[in-house]
N, C-alpha and C positions, 0 to 999 in steps of 0.2 A: 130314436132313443138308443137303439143297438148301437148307431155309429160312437155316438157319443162318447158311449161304456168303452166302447172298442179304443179309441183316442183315447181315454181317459187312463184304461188300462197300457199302451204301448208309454202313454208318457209317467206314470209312476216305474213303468220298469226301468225307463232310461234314466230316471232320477235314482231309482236303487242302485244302478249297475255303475252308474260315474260315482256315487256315492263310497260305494264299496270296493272298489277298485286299488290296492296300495299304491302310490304318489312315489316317483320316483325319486330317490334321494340325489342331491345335486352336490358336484364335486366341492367341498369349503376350503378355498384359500389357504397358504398357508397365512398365522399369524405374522402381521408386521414385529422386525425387530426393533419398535419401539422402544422403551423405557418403560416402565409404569409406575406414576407416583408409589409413594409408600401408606401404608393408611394413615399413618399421621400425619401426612400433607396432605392427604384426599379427607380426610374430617375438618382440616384446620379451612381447608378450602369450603368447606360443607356448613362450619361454624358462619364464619362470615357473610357466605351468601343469607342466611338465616338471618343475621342481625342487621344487615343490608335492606332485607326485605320486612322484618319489624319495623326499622325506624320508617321506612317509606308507608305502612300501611297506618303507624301513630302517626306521621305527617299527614296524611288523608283524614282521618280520625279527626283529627284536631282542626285541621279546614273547613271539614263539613259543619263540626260544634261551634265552629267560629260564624258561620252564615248561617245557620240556623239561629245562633244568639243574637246576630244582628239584624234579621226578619222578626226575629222578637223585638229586639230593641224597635227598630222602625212599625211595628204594628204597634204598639203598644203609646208611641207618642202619635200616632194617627190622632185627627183632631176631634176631644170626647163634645158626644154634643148632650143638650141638657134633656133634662127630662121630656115626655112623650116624642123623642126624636132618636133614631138610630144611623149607623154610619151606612153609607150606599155607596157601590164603587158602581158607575156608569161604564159601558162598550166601550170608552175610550182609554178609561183608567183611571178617570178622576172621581176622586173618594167628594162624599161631603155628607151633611145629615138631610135627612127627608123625616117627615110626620109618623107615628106609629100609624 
């Protein structure tokens, strides 16, 4: 139990001591002599990607509503069977009616 305490205690120190230690600052580059857009071409740029990314998530939108409508459609002309009978889809995948 002693030892434990003892490990337990040298390794909290070492986790306060690296903790607390200030981090030496590292020399920063000078800036490239780039350009840099102006903000009204970094918005107009910023607009577009935006309406880029609307149309494409209403394209998805409207794909998903479209094969959901037509799992509707297709379910729904599934073949109705008549009374005391309901529809069965077998391991294979073939629908048909069986007896209540």
């Amino acid at each position: 139990m002693k030892r434990s305490l003892i490990i337990g205690g040298f390794c909290l120190a070492l986790l306060v001591s690296g903790c607390s230690t200030p981090q030496a600052a590292e020399p920063q580059a000078a800036a490239p002599a780039v350009a840099q857009p102006d903000d009204a071409a970094r918005r107009d740029g910023d607009r577009n990607r935006d309406a880029q990314r609307d149309k494409d998530r209403d394209r998805e939108r409207d794909k998903n509503r479209d094969a959901s409508r037509d799992a509707e459609r297709d379910h729904a002309h599934a073949a109705p069977c008549p009374d005391g009978e309901h529809l069965y889809t077998d391991r294979d995948g073939k629908t048909g009616c069986v007896r209540n």
